[in-house]
C-alpha positions in Angstrom: 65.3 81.1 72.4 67.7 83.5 70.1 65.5 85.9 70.4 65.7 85.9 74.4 69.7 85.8 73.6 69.5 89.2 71.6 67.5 90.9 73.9 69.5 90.3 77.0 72.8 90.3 75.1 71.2 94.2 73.7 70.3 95.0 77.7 73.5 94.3 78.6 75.2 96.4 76.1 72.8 99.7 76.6 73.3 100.0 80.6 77.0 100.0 79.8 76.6 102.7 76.9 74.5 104.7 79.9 76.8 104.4 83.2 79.3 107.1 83.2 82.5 106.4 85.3 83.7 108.4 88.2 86.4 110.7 87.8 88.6 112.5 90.1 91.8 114.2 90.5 94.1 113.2 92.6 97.4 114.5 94.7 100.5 113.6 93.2 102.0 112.9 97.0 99.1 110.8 97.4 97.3 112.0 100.2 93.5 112.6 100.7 92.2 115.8 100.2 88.8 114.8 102.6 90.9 114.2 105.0 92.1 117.6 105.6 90.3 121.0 105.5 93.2 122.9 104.2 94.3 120.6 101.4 90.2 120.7 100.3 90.4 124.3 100.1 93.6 124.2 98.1 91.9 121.5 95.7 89.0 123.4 95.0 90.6 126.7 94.7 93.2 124.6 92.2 89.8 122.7 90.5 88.7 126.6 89.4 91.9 128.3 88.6 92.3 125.3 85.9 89.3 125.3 84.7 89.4 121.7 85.8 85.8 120.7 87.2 85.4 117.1 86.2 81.6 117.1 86.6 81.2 119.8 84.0 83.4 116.6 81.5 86.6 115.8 80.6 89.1 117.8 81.7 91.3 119.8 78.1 94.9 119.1 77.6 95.3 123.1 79.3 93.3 121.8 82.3 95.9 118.7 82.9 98.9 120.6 81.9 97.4 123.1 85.1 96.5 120.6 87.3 100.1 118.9 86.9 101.6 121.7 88.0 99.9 122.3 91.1 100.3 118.9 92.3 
């Protein structure tokens, strides 16, 4: 019986250390950029000037400080 308990108790813990959570930036006036064509231009075009792609990792402090000031 404890030896069912530390295996599922050990499952449990490796498919947390394996999921990676979604990240995403998002518009300081809150709207959606999917929503509209232009602002998903502007996002992306923001996204590479900063350096700030968020499926390539975590964004550096430079990348944040960049994205802030766009918006």
């Amino acid at each position: 019986m404890l030896a069912l308990g530390v295996i599922a108790t050990l499952s449990v813990h490796f498919g947390c250390v394996t999921s990676k959570p979604e990240m995403a930036w998002v518009r300081t006036d809150g709207q959606r950029i999917v929503d509209d064509p232009a602002l998903l231009q502007q996002g992306k075009t923001d996204i590479a000037f900063c350096h700030a792609n968020l499926d390539a990792g975590a964004a550096d402090e430079a990348a944040r400080q960049c994205m802030a000031q766009k918006g």
